[in-house]
SESELO-493379 format. One line per 4 residues: number of its first residue (from 1); their letters; for each residue x, y, z of N, C-alpha, C. Coordinates in nm, 3 decimals, m for minus. Layout:
N
NUM = a = X/Y/Z/X/Y/Z/X/Y/Z ~ ...
***
This chain:
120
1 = xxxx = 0.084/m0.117/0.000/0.000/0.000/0.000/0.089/0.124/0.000 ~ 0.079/0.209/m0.069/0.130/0.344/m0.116/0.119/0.453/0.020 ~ 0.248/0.521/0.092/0.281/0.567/0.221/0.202/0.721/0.160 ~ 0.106/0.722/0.255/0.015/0.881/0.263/0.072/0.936/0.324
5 = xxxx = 0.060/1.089/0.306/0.114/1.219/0.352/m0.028/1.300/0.429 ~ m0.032/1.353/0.507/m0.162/1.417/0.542/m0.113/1.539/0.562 ~ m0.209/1.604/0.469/m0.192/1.744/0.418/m0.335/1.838/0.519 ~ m0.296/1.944/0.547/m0.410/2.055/0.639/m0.481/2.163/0.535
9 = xxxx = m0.599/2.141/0.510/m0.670/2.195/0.424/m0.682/2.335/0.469 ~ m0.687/2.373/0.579/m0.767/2.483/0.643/m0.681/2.481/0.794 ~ m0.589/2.589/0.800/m0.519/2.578/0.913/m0.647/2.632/1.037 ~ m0.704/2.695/1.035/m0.802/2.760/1.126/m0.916/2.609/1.168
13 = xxxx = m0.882/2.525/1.084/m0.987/2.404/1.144/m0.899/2.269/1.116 ~ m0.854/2.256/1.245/m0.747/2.100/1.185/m0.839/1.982/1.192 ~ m0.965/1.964/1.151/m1.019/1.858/1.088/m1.020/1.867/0.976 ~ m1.024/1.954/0.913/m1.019/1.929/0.775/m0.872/1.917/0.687
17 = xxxx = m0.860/1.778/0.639/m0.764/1.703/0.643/m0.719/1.630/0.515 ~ m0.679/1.603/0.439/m0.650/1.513/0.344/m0.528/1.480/0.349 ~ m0.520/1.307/0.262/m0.388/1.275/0.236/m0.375/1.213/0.110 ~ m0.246/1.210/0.070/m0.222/1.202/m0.047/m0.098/1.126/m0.054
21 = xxxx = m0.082/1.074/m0.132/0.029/1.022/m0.184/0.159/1.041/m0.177 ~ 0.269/0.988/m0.049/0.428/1.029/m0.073/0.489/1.040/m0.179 ~ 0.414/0.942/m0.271/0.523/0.906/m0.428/0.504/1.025/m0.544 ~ 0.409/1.067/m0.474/0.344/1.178/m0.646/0.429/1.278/m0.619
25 = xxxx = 0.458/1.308/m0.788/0.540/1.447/m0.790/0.493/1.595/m0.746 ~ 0.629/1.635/m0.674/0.581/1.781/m0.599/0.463/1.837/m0.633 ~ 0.491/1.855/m0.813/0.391/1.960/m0.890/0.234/1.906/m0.893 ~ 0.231/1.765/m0.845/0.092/1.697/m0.890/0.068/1.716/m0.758
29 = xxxx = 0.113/1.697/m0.655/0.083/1.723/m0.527/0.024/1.856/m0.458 ~ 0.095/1.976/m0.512/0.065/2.104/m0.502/m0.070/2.174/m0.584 ~ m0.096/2.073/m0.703/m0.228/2.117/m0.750/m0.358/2.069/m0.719 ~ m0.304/1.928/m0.674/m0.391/1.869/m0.605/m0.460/1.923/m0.466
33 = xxxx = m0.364/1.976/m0.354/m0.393/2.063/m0.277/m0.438/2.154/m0.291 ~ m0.428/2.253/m0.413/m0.443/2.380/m0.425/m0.590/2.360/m0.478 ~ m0.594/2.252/m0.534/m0.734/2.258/m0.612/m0.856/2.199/m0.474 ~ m0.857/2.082/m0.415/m0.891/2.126/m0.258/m0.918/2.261/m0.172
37 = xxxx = m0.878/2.320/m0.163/m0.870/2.466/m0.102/m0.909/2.481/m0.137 ~ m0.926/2.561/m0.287/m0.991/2.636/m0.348/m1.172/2.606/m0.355 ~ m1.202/2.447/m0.336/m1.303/2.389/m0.345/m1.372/2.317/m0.176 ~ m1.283/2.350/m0.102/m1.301/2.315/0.032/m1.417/2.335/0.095
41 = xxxx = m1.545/2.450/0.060/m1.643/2.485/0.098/m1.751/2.411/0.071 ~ m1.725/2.372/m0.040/m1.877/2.258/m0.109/m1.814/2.102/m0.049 ~ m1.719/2.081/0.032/m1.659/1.931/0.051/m1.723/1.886/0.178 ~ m1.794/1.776/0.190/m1.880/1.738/0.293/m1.753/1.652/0.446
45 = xxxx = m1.691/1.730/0.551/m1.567/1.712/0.618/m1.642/1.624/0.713 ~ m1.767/1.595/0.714/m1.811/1.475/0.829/m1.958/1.493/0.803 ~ m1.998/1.377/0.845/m2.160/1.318/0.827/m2.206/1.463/0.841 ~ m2.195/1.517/0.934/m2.326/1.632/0.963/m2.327/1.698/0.835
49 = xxxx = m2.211/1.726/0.762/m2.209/1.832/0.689/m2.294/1.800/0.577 ~ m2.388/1.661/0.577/m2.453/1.618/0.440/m2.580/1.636/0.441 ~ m2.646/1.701/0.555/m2.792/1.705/0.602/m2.825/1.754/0.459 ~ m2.980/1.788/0.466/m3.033/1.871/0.332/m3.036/1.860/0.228
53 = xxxx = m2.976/1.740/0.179/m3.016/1.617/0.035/m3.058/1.535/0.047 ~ m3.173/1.579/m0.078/m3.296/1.482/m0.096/m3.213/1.339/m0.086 ~ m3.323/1.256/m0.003/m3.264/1.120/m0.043/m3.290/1.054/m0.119 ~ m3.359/1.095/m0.252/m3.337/1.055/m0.354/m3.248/1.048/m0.449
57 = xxxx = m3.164/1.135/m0.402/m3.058/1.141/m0.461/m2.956/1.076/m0.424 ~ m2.934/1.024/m0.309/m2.859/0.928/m0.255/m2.880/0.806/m0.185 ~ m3.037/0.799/m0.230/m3.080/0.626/m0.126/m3.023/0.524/m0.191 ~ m3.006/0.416/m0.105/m2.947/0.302/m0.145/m3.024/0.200/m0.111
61 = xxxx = m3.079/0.062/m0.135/m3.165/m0.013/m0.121/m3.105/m0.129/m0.179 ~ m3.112/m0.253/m0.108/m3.103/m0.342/m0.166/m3.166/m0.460/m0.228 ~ m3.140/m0.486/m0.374/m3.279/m0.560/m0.447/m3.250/m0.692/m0.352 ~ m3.356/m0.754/m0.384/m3.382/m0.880/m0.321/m3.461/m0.960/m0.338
65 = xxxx = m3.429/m1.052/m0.453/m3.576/m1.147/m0.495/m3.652/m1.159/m0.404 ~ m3.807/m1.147/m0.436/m3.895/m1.190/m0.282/m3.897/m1.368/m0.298 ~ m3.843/m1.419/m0.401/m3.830/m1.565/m0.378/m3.763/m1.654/m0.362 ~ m3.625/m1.562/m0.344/m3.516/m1.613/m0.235/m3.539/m1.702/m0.095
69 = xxxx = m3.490/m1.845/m0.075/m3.493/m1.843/0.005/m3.446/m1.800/0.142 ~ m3.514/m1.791/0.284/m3.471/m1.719/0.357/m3.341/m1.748/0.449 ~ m3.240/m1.758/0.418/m3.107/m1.819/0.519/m3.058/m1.715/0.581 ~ m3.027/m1.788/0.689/m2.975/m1.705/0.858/m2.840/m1.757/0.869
73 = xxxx = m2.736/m1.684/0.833/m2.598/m1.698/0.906/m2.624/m1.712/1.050 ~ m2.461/m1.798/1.042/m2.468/m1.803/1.194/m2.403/m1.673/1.228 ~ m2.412/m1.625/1.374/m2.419/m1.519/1.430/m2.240/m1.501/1.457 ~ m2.192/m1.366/1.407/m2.032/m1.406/1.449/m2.039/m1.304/1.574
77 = xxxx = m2.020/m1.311/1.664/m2.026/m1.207/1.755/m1.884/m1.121/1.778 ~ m1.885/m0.993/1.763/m1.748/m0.946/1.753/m1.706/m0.893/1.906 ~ m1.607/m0.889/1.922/m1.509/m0.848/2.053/m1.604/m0.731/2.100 ~ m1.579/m0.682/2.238/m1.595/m0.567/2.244/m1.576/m0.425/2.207
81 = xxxx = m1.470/m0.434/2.184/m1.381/m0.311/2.109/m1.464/m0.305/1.984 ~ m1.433/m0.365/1.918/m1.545/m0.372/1.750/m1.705/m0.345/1.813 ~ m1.742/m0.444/1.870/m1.873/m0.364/1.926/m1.891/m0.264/1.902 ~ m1.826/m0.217/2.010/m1.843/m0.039/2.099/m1.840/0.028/1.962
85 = xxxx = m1.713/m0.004/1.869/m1.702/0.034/1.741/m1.844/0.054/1.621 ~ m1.916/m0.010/1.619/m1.984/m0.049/1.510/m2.111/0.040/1.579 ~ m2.139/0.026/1.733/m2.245/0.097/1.815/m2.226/0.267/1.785 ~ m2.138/0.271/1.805/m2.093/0.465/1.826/m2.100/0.483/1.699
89 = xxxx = m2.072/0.401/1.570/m2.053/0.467/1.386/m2.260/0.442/1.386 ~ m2.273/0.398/1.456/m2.436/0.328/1.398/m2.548/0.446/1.470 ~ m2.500/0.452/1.604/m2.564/0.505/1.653/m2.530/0.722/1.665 ~ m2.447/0.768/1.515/m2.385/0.890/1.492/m2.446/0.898/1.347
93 = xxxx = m2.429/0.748/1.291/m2.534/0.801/1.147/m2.664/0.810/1.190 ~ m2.742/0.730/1.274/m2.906/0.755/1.277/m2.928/0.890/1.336 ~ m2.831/0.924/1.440/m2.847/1.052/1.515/m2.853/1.132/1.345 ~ m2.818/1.189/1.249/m2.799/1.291/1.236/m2.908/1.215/1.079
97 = xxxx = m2.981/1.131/1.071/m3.045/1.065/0.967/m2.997/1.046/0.855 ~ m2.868/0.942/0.849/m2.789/0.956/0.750/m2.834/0.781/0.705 ~ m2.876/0.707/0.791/m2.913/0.551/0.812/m3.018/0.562/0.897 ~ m3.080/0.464/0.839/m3.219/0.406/0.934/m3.207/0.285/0.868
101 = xxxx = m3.329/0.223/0.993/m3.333/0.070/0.950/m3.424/0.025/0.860 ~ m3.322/m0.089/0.834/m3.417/m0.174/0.628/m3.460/m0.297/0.720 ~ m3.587/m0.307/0.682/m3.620/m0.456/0.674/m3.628/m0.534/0.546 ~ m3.530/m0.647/0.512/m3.544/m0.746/0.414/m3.624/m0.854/0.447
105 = xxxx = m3.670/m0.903/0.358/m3.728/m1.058/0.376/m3.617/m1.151/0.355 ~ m3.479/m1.167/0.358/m3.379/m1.268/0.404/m3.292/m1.209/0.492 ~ m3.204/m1.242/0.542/m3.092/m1.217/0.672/m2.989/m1.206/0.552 ~ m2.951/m1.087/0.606/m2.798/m1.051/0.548/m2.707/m1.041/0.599
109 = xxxx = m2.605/m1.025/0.552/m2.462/m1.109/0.620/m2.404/m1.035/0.721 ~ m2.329/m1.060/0.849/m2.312/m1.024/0.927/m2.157/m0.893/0.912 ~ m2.187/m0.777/1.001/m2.135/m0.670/1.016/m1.939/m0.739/0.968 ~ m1.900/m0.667/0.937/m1.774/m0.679/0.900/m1.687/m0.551/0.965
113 = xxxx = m1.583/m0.531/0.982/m1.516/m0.372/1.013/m1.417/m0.374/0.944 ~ m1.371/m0.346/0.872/m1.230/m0.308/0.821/m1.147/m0.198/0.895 ~ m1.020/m0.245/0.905/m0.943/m0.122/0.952/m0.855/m0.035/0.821 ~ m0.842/0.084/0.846/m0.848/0.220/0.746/m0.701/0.175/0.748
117 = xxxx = m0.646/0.181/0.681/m0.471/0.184/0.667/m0.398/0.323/0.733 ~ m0.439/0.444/0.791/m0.419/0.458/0.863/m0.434/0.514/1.042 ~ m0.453/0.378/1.058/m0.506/0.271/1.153/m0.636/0.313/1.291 ~ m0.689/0.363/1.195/m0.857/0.375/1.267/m0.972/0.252/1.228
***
């Protein structure tokens, strides 16, 4: 995996953050940033910032033959840490109505977490 650089979009707000690529050349790097900045205002820097679009424009749904049969994985139960993990991301999208709950007519596959490469 290719070593990121994390670059400060906005010194007055150090969340807003990007990273980029150690390997890319200076000049691709500097426009890349520059072009960020310049566009930093319309860039959505965390869930809240997405309120106020239609969700039609961004719902997601998943098809699902209704004549599928219905199979139930078995249950993987994750550590606590992942827990707590999956509770606080779950329970920060519904807070701000970014997710709500789907009911399917089959069981779908159990929560997964990936860790971010750098290392959240």
């Amino acid at each position: 995996m290719e070593k990121l650089e994390e670059v400060c979009i906005d010194d007055g707000e150090p969340t807003k953050v990007i990273r980029v690529g150690k390997n890319l050349p200076l000049i691709v790097k500097e426009k890349i940033v520059s072009i960020i900045k310049e566009k930093s205002d319309v860039l959505a820097w965390s869930h809240s910032n997405i309120t106020g679009i239609s969700p039609h424009l961004i719902h997601h749904a998943m098809i699902i033959d209704p004549k599928a049969d219905s199979v139930r994985q078995k249950r993987r139960p994750l550590n606590l840490l992942r827990s707590e993990a999956v509770k606080i991301e779950v329970d920060t999208l519904t807070n701000i109505d970014f997710l709500m709950e789907a009911l399917y007519p089959i069981w779908l596959a159990n929560s997964m977490l990936v860790p971010k490469p750098y290392g959240t």
